[in-house]
C-alpha positions in Angstrom: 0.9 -59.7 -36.1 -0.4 -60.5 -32.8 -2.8 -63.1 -31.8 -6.5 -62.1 -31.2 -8.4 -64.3 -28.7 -11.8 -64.5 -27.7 -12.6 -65.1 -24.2 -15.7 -64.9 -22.6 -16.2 -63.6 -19.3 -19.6 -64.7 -16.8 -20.8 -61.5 -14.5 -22.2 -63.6 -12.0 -24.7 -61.6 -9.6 -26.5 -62.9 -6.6 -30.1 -62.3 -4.8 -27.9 -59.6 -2.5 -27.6 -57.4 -5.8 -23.4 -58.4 -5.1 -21.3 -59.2 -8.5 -18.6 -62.3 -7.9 -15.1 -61.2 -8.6 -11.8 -63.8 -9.1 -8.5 -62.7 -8.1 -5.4 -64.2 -10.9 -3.8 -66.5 -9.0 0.6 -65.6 -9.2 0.6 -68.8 -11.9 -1.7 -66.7 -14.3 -0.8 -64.4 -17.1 -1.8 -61.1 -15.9 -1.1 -61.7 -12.3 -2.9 -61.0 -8.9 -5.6 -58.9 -10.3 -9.4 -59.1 -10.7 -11.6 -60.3 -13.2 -14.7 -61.8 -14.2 -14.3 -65.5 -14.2 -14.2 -67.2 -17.4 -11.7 -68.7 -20.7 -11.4 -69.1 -24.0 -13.5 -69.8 -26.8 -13.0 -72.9 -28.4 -13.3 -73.8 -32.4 -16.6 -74.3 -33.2 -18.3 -73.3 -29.8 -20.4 -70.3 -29.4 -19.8 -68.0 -26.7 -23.0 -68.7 -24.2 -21.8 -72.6 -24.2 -18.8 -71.5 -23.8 -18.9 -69.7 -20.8 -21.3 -72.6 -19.7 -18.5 -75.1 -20.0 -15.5 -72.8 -18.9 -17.5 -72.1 -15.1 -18.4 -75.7 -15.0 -14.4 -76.5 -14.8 -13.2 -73.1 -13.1 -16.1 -72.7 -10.3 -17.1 -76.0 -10.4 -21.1 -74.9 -10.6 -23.6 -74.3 -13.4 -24.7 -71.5 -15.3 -27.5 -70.3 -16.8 -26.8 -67.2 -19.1 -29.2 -64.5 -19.6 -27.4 -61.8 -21.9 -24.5 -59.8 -23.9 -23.4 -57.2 -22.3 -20.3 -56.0 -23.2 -17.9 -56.9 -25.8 -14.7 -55.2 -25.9 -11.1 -55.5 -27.6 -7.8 -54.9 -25.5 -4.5 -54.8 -26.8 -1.8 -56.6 -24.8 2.3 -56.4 -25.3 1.9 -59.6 -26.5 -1.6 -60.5 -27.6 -5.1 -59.0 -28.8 -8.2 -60.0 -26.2 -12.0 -59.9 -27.4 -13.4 -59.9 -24.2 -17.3 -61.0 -24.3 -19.0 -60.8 -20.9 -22.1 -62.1 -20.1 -24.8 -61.9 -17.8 -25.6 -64.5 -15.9 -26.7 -66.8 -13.0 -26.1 -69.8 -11.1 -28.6 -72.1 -11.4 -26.9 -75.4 -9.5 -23.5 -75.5 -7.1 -21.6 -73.0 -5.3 -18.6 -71.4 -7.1 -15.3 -72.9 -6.0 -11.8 -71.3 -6.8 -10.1 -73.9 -8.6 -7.7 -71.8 -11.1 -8.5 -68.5 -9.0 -6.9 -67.3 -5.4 -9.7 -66.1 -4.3 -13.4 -64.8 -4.8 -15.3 -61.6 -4.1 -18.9 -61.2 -3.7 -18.8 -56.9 -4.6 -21.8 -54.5 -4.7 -21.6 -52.7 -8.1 -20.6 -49.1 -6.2 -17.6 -51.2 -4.6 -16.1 -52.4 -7.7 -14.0 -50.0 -8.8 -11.6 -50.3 -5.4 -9.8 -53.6 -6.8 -6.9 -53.6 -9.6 -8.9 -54.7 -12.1 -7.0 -56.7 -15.4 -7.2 -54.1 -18.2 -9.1 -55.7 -20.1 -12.5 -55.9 -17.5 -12.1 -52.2 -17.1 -14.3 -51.3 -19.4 -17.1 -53.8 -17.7 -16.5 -52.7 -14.5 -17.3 -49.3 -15.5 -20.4 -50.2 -17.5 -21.5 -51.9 -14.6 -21.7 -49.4 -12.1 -22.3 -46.9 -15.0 -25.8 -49.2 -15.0 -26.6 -49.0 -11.1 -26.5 -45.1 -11.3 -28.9 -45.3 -14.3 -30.9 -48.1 -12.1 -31.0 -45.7 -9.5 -32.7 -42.8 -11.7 
């Protein structure tokens, strides 16, 4: 039986309508490809303070989160992920890579032209499935 694990993901969108993107660094599972920043959930923690604390050490800035909106399970060779991303905003700091190689700020139309992990497929494609339907 494999082990399921929740992690929470932050889509992180500034005042130029542009969506920050973290590249894996080579030490990470799932190597050199995108994703939404963000880490596991601990015992007893709930995802929005979660996802709170996890930016605070990966991007070294605060978070204020704002909503659900996509929850998704991928299966891994080796593990289950319950990927939970969340809307939200910076409210204090700049975001830093610490863990990551490097950050993207990505209009939603532009998203789909990085190797995304498998896993934040699914949210990449709801995200610019929700510009076309804010453009309507």
């Amino acid at each position: 039986m494999k082990k399921v694990v929740k992690v929470v993901a932050a889509i992180i969108e500034n005042d130029q309508n542009e969506i920050l993107c973290a590249l894996r660094s080579p030490e990470m599972s799932i190597p050199n490809m995108w994703e939404f920043p963000g880490g596991k959930v601990e015992k007893n923690e709930d995802i929005y303070s979660a996802l709170v604390r996890e930016i605070d050490e990966e991007l070294s800035c605060k978070i204020e989160t704002t909503e659900l909106f996509n929850d998704h399970t991928h299966e891994y060779e080796t593990f289950i992920i319950n990927l939970l991303s969340i809307k939200c905003k910076i409210i204090e700091g700049t975001p830093i890579p610490t863990e990551h190689s490097k950050f993207l700020w990505l209009k939603r139309e532009n998203l789909a032209s990085l190797k995304w992990a498998p896993a934040d497929i699914p949210t990449v494609e709801q995200l610019i499935t929700e510009k076309i339907s804010l453009l309507n």
